[in-house]
C-alpha positions, 0 to 999 in steps of 0.5 A: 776076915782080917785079924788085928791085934790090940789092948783091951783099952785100946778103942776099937769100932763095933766092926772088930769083934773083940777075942781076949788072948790074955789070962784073964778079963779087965775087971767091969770089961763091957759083955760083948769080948769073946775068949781064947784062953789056949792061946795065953801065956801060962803062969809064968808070964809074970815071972820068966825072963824075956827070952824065956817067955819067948821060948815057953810061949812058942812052946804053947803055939807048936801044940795047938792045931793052927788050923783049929785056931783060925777055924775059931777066929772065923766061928768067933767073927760072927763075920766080922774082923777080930782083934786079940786082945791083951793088957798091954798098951800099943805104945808102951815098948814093952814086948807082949804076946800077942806079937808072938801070935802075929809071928807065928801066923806069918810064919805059919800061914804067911798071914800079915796080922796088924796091931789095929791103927798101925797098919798103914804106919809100914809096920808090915808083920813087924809087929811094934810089940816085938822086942828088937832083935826079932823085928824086922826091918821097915820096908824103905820109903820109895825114893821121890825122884820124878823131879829129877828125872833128866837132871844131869850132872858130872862125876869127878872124873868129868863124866856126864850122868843122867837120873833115869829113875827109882831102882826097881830093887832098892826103892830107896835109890836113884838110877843114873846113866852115862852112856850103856853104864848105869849105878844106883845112888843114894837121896844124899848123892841125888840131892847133892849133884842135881837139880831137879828138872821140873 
């Protein structure tokens, strides 16, 4: 079972069962939803700031038995993947708590929960409904530099460098040698100083 999170507008396939995380239930909402109202906000939720919100929400969160929450997940799926549902929009920056419950299973549980249609966007467990200062950064783009490989070129000093490939520890970077030395460079370097190959 994968678990999602999502707006109750947001479509979703009759493959994800659908669990309200929220307060309450859009009105003339289609049968079919499940609830789990111990993991809504409280009452304040209209009126704390956000970082009170932050604090009050995860004060929820330190009191519920985590393994109890997922045991329900699983009993709600019907064997299914399950989406938690609240009102806001996945688009609209507007921080909401079911970041919050994505936050804490990754920490907890090391488990990456998705807001549904942006899993293969990169967002990892960096959930796009977090406020900035909480997110992580996105992983880099792994560097394209199998055109280059062979390329090369001298530096300032007169030295000949050759592109050997993509740095295992920053994909974003390229590997240069010029006799035993070896240095990571950036897509700007690479691009500036050689040509590709092929």
């Amino acid at each position: 079972m994968r678990i999602f999170t999502s707006s109750w507008f947001h479509p979703l396939p009759s493959t994800i069962q659908k669990i309200g995380v929220s307060r309450g239930t859009p009105r003339g909402y289609a049968a079919g939803y499940r609830k789990m109202p111990e993991l809504a906000p409280g009452p304040w939720f209209k009126t704390a700031s956000e970082r009170d919100y932050k604090q009050l929400y995860f004060e929820i969160l330190a009191k519920l038995n985590l393994a109890q929450i997922v045991a329900k997940f699983e009993q709600l799926s019907g064997g299914k993947d399950v989406a938690l549902l609240c009102y806001e929009a996945p688009t609209d920056n507007q921080y909401c708590h079911r970041a919050y419950i994505s936050v804490w299973l990754k920490e907890r549980l090391d488990l990456n929960v998705f807001e549904y249609g942006l899993e293969s966007q990169g967002c990892g467990w960096s959930h796009p409904k977090l406020p900035a200062q909480y997110r992580l950064p996105a992983k880099p783009e792994p560097l394209q530099v199998s055109p280059y490989i062979g390329a090369v070129a001298p530096d300032a000093q007169g030295r000949l460098w050759t592109v050997v490939g993509i740095n295992p520890d920053q994909v974003d970077q390229a590997l240069v040698r010029s006799g035993e030395d070896r240095r990571s460079i950036s897509v700007d370097v690479l691009h500036s100083r050689f040509q590709p190959v092929s």
